[in-house]
ZATI-112781 format. One line per field, with one value per residue (C-alpha): residue number from 1; residue in three letters; chain; y, x, z. Coordinates in nm, 2 decimals. Layout:
# ZATI-112781
k: [NUM  ...] .
r: [ala  ...] .
c: [A  ...] .
yy: [Y  ...] .
xx: [X  ...] .
zz: [Z  ...] .
//
This chain:
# ZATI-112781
k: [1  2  3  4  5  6  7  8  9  10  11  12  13  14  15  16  17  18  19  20  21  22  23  24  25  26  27  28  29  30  31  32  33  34  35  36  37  38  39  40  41  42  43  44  45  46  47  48  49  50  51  52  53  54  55  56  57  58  59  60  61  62  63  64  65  66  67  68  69  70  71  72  73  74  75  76  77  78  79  80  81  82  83  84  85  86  87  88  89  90  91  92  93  94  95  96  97  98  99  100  101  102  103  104  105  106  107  108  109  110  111  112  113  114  115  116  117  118  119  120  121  122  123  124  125  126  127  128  129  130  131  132  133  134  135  136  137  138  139  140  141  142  143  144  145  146  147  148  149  150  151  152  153  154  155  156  157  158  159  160  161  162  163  164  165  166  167  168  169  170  171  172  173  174  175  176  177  178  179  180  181  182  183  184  185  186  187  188  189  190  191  192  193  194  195  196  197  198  199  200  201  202  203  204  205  206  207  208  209  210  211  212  213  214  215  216  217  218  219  220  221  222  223  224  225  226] .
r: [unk  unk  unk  unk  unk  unk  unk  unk  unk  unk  unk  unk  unk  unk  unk  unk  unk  unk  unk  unk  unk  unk  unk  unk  unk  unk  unk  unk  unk  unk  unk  unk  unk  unk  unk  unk  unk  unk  unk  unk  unk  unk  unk  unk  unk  unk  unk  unk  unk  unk  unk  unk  unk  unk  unk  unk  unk  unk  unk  unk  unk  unk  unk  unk  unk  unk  unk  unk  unk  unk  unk  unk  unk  unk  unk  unk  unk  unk  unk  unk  unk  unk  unk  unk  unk  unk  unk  unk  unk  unk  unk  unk  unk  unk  unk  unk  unk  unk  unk  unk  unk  unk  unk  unk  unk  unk  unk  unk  unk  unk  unk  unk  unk  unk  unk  unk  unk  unk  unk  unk  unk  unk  unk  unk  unk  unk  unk  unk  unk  unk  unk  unk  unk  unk  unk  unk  unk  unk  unk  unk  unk  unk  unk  unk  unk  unk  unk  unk  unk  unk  unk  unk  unk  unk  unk  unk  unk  unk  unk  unk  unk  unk  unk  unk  unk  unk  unk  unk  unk  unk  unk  unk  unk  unk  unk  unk  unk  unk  unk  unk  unk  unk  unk  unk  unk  unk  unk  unk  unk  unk  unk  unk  unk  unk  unk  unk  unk  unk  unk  unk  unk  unk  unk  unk  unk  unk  unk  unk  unk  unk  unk  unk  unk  unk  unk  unk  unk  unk  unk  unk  unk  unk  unk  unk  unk  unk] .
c: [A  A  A  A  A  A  A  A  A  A  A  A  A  A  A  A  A  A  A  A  A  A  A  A  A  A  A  A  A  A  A  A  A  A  A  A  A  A  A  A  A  A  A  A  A  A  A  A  A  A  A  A  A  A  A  A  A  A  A  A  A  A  A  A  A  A  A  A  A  A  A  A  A  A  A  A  A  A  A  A  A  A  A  A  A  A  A  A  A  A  A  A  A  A  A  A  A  A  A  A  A  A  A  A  A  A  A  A  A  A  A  A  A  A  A  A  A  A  A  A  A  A  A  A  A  A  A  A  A  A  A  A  A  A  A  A  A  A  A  A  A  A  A  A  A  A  A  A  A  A  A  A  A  A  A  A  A  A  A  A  A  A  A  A  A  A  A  A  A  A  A  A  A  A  A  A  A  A  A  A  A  A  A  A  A  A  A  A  A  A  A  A  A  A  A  A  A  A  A  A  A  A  A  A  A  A  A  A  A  A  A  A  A  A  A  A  A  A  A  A  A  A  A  A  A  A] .
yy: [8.98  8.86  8.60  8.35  8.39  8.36  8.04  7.89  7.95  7.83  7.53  7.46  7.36  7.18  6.82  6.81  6.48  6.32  6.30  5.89  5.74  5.57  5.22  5.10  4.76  4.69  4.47  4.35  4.28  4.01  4.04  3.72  3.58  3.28  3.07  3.11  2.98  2.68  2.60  2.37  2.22  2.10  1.97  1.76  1.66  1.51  1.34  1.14  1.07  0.89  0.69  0.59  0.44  0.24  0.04  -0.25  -0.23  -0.45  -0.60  -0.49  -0.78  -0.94  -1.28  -1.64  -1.71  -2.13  -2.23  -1.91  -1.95  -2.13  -1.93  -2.01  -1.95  -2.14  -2.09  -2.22  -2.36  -2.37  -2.39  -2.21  -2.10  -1.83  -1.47  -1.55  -1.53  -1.71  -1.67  -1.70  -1.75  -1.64  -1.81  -1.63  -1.79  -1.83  -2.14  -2.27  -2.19  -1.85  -1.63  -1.30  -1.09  -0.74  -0.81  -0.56  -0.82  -0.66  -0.88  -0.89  -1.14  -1.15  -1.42  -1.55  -1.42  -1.13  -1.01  -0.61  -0.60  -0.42  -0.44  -0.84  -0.83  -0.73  -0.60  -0.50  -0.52  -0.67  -0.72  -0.98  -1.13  -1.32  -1.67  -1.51  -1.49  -1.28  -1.28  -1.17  -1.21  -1.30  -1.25  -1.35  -0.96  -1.05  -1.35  -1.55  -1.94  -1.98  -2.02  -1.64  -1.66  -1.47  -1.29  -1.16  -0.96  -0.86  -0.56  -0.54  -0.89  -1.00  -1.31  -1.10  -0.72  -0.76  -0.83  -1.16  -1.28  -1.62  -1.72  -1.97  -1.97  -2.02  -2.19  -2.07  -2.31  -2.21  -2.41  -2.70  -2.71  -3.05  -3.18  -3.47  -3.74  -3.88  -4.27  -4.58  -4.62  -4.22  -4.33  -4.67  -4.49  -4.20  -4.44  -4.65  -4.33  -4.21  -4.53  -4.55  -4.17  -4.25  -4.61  -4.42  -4.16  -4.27  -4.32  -4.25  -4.48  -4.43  -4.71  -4.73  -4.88  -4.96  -4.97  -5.30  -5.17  -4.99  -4.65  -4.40  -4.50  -4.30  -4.30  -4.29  -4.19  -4.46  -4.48  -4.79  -4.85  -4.92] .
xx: [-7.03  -6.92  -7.11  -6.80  -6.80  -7.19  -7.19  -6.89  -7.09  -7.41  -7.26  -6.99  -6.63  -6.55  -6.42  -6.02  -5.91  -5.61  -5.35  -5.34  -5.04  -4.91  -4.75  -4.47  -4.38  -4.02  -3.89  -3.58  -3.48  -3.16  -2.91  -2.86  -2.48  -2.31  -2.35  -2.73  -2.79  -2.56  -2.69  -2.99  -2.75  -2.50  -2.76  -2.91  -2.55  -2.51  -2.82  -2.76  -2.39  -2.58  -2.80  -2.50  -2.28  -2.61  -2.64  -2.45  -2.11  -1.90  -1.62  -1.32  -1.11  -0.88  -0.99  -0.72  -0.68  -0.80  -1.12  -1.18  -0.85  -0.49  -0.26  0.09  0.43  0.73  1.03  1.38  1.57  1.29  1.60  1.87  2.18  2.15  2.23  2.13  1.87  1.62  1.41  1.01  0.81  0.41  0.13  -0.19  -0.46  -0.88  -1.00  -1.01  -0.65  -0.67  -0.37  -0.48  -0.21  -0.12  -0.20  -0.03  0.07  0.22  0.49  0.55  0.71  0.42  0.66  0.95  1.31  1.28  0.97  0.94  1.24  1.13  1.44  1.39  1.17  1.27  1.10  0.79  0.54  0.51  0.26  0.17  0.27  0.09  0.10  -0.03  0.33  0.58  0.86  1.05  1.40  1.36  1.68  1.79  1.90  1.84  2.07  1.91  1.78  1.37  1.11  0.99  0.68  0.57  0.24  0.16  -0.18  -0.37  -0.54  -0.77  -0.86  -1.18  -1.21  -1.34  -1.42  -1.19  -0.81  -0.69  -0.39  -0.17  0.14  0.42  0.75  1.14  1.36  1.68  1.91  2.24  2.52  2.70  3.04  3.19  3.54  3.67  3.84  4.09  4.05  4.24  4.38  4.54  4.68  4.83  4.99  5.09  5.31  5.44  5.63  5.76  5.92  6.08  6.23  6.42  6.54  6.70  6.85  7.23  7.24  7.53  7.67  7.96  8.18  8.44  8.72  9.06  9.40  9.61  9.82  9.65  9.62  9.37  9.06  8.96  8.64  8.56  8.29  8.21  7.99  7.80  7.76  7.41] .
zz: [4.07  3.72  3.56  3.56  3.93  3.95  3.75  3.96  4.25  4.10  3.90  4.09  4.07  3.78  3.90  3.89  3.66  3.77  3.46  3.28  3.31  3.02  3.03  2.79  2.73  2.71  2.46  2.41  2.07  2.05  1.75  1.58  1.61  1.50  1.80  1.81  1.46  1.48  1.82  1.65  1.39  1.63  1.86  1.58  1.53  1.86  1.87  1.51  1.67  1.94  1.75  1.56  1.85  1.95  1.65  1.59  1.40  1.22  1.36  1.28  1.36  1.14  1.05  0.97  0.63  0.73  0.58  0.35  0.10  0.04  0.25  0.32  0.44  0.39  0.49  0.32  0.53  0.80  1.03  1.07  1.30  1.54  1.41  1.05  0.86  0.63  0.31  0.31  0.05  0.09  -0.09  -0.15  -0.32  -0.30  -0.23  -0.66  -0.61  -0.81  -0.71  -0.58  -0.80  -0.68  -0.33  -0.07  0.21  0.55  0.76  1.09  1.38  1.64  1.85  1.92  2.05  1.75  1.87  1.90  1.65  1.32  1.14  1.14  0.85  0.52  0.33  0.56  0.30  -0.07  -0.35  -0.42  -0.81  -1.12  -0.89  -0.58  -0.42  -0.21  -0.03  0.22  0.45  0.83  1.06  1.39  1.48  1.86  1.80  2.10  2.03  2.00  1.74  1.56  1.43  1.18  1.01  0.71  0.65  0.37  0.48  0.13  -0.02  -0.20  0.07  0.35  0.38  0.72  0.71  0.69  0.85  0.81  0.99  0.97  1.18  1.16  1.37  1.50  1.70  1.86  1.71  1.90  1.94  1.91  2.00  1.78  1.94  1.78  1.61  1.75  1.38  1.46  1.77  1.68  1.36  1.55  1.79  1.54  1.38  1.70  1.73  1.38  1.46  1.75  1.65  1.35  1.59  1.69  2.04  2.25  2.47  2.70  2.74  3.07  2.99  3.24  3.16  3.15  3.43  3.74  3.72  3.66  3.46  3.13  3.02  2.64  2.41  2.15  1.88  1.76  1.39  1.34] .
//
């Protein structure tokens, strides 16, 4: 017997050790794109966005010219046939009466038998000059009978930070037609010189005249002398 064998015997097996296992962790490592690193800023974004449509805003409402300045618009004639047009003259001043000079004022007809017609105004929009004034043509394009009214704004003006609109209006009537009668005086002259033509016209009389003896009349055309 060897003395390997012998001390196998004597000692005994050596114990068998199971093999470790080894555990890895798996991690997985994301590549940074576009959509991740703006993610954050656009959600910041959205929340400031919110916060702004919760506070109270201005309103953007145009506001009348009464009360805050001299505003006018006058129209010459402020009357006129239908189909034609008219002249208006705009006056816009602070409340000292200090013309507001290169003013851009917009005009418009907001009623009336020309409203929705663009090509009624003319021009659309003037500035203002050194007395605070402008002007512009209004005209009866739709030709029907009514009363236009129309606007003029001032979208920038130092009176309020919102626009401020004034109006006036324009009258257009349909024309009458009237038939003259004629006078008594007409009438009674009228007659009179019919009368005076035919007594100075000859008239012809025919005259019958009959023989001294019988026999067979013969009839005669005579003349008077007048």
């Amino acid at each position: 017997m060897s003395l390997g064998n012998f001390r196998k015997r004597v000692m005994g097996a050596k114990p068998t050790v199971a093999p470790q296992r080894r555990h890895y962790l798996a991690v997985k490592v994301a590549r940074p794109t576009v959509a991740r690193a703006l993610r954050p800023l656009v959600s910041t974004l959205i929340s400031l966005f919110a916060v702004l449509l919760l506070l109270p805003v201005e309103s953007a409402v145009a506001v009348p010219c009464a009360g805050i300045g001299i505003c006018s618009i006058v129209a010459s004639p402020s009357s006129a046939p239908t189909g034609s047009g008219v002249s208006l003259v705009v006056t816009f001043q602070d409340p000292l009466g200090n013309p507001f000079v290169n003013t851009l004022l917009e005009f418009s007809v907001i009623g009336g038998p020309d409203l929705g017609i663009p090509a009624a105004v003319s021009p659309i929009s003037e500035l203002t000059d050194s007395q605070g004034r402008a002007s512009f043509d209004l005209r009866n394009i739709s030709g029907n009978p009514g009363i236009d009214i129309v606007e003029a704004t001032a979208l920038n003006s130092p009176l309020s930070p919102q626009a401020v609109t004034f109006e006036g209006s324009v009258t257009f009537v349909a024309p009458v037609r009237t038939v003259t009668e004629p006078s008594a005086l007409l009438l009674l002259i009228a007659a009179v010189g019919a009368g005076f033509v035919s007594f100075r016209r000859p008239i012809f009389v025919a005259v019958r005249k009959l023989p001294a003896r019988l026999g067979r009349p013969s009839s005669r055309l005579s003349t008077p002398s007048l």
